[in-house]
C-alpha positions as CSV (number, residue, x, y, z in Angstrom):
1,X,-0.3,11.0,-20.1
2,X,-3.3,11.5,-18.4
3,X,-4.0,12.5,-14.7
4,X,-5.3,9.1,-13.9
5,X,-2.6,7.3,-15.3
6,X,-0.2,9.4,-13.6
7,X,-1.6,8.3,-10.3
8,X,-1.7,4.8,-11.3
9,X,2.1,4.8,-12.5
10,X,2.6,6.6,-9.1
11,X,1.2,4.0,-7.3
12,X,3.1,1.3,-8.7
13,X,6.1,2.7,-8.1
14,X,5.2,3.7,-4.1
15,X,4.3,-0.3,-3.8
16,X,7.3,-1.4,-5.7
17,X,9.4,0.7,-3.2
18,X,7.3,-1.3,-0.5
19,X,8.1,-5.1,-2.0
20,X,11.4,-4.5,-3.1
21,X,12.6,-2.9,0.0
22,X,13.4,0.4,-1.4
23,X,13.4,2.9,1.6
24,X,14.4,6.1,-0.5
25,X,11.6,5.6,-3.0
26,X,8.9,4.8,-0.1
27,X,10.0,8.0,1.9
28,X,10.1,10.3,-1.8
29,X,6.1,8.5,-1.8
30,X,5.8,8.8,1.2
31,X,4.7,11.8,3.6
32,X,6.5,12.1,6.8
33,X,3.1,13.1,8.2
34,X,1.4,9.5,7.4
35,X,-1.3,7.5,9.1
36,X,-2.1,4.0,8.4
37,X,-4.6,1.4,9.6
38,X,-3.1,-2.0,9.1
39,X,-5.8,-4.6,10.8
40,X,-2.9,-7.6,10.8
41,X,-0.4,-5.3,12.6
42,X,-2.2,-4.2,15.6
43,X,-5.7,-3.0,15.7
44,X,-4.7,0.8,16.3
45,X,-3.5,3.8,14.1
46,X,0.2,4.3,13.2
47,X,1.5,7.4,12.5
48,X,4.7,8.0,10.6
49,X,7.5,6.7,8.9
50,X,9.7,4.8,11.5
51,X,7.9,1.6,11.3
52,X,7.9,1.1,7.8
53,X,11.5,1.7,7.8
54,X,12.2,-1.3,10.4
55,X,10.2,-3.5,7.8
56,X,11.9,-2.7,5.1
57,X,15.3,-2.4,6.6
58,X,15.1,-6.5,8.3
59,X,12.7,-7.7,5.2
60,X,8.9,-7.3,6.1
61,X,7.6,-10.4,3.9
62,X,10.4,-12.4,4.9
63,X,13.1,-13.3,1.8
64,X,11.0,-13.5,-1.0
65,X,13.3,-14.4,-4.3
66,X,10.1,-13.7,-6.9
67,X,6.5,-11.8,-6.5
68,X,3.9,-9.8,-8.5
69,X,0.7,-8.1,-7.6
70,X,-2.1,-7.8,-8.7
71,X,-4.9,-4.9,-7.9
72,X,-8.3,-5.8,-8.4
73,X,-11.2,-3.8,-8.6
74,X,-9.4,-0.5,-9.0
75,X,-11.5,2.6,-8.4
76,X,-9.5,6.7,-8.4
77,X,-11.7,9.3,-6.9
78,X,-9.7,12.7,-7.3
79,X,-10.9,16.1,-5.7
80,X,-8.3,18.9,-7.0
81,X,-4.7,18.0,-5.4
82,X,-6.4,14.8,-3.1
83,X,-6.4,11.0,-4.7
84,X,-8.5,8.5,-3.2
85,X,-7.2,4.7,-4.7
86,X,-9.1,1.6,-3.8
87,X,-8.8,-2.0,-4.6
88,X,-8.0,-5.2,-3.3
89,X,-4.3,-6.2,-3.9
90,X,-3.3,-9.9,-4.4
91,X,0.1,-10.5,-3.4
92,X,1.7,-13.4,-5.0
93,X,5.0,-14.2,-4.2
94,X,7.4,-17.1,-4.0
95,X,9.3,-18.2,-1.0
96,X,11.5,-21.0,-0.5
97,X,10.3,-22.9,-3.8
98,X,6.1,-22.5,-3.1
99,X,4.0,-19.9,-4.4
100,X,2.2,-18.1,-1.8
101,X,-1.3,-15.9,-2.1
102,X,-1.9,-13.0,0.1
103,X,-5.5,-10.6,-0.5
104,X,-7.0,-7.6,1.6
105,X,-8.5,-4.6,0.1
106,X,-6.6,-1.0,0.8
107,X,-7.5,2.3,0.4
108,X,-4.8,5.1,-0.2
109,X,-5.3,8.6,-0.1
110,X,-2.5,10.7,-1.8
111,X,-1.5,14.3,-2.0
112,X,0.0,16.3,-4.4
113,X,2.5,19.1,-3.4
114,X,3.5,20.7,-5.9
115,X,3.7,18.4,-8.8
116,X,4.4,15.3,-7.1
117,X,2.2,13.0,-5.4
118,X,2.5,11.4,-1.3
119,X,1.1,9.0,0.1
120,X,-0.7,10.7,3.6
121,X,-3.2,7.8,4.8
122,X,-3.5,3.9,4.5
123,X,-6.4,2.1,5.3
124,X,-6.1,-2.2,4.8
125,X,-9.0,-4.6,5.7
126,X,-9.6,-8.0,5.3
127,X,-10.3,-9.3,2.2
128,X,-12.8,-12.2,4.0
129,X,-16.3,-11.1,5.4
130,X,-16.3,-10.1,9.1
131,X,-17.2,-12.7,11.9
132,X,-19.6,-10.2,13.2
133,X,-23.2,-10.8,12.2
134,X,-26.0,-8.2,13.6
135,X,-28.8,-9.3,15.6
């Protein structure tokens, strides 16, 4: 297996943790030392672990009984033990009967200490285009 698809497979299994409400997978993926931007949260920087454990503990996305995702537009930048993944994700899940779509773009920079990788900072934006339109 390659480098690359050792970060991918990594990956997958950090967001599965995340979707399937896993907390002792997300905090083996996870460093204690993490910062995360998510714009549909609160418009500030969140550091640590506590949060995401309250979201995964009472069900973040609400009881969903079936989802997938899908990331699109995958791009890996490595630089010796640092990972930078980027794509959009497109949550599909279903809830109460109805499929539901959910899309923003992340980027996820990842560590590896000796020979496993961490997730150390999350970035999310919108997947629209911005309201703001220069003069």
């Amino acid at each position: 297996m390659t480098v690359e698809q050792e970060i991918w497979d990594f990956l997958d299994r950090h967001l599965h943790s995340i979707f399937n409400r896993d907390a002792e997978t997300y905090a083996a993926t996870t460093s204690p030392e993490l910062s995360l931007y998510e714009w549909f949260v609160v418009p500030h920087r969140q550091d640590g672990l506590d949060f995401h454990f309250f979201m995964i503990e009472h069900g973040w996305a609400g009881e969903m009984s079936d989802f997938r995702y899908d990331l699109l537009e995958k791009r890996l930048q490595r630089y010796d033990q640092t990972a930078i993944v980027s794509y959009t994700i497109m949550l599909t899940y279903l809830r109460d009967g109805e499929i539901h779509h959910r899309t923003h773009n992340e980027s996820r920079v990842l560590v590896n200490y000796e020979g496993y990788w961490q997730v150390v900072h999350v970035h999310k934006s919108p997947g629209w285009q911005s309201p703001y339109q220069p003069h």
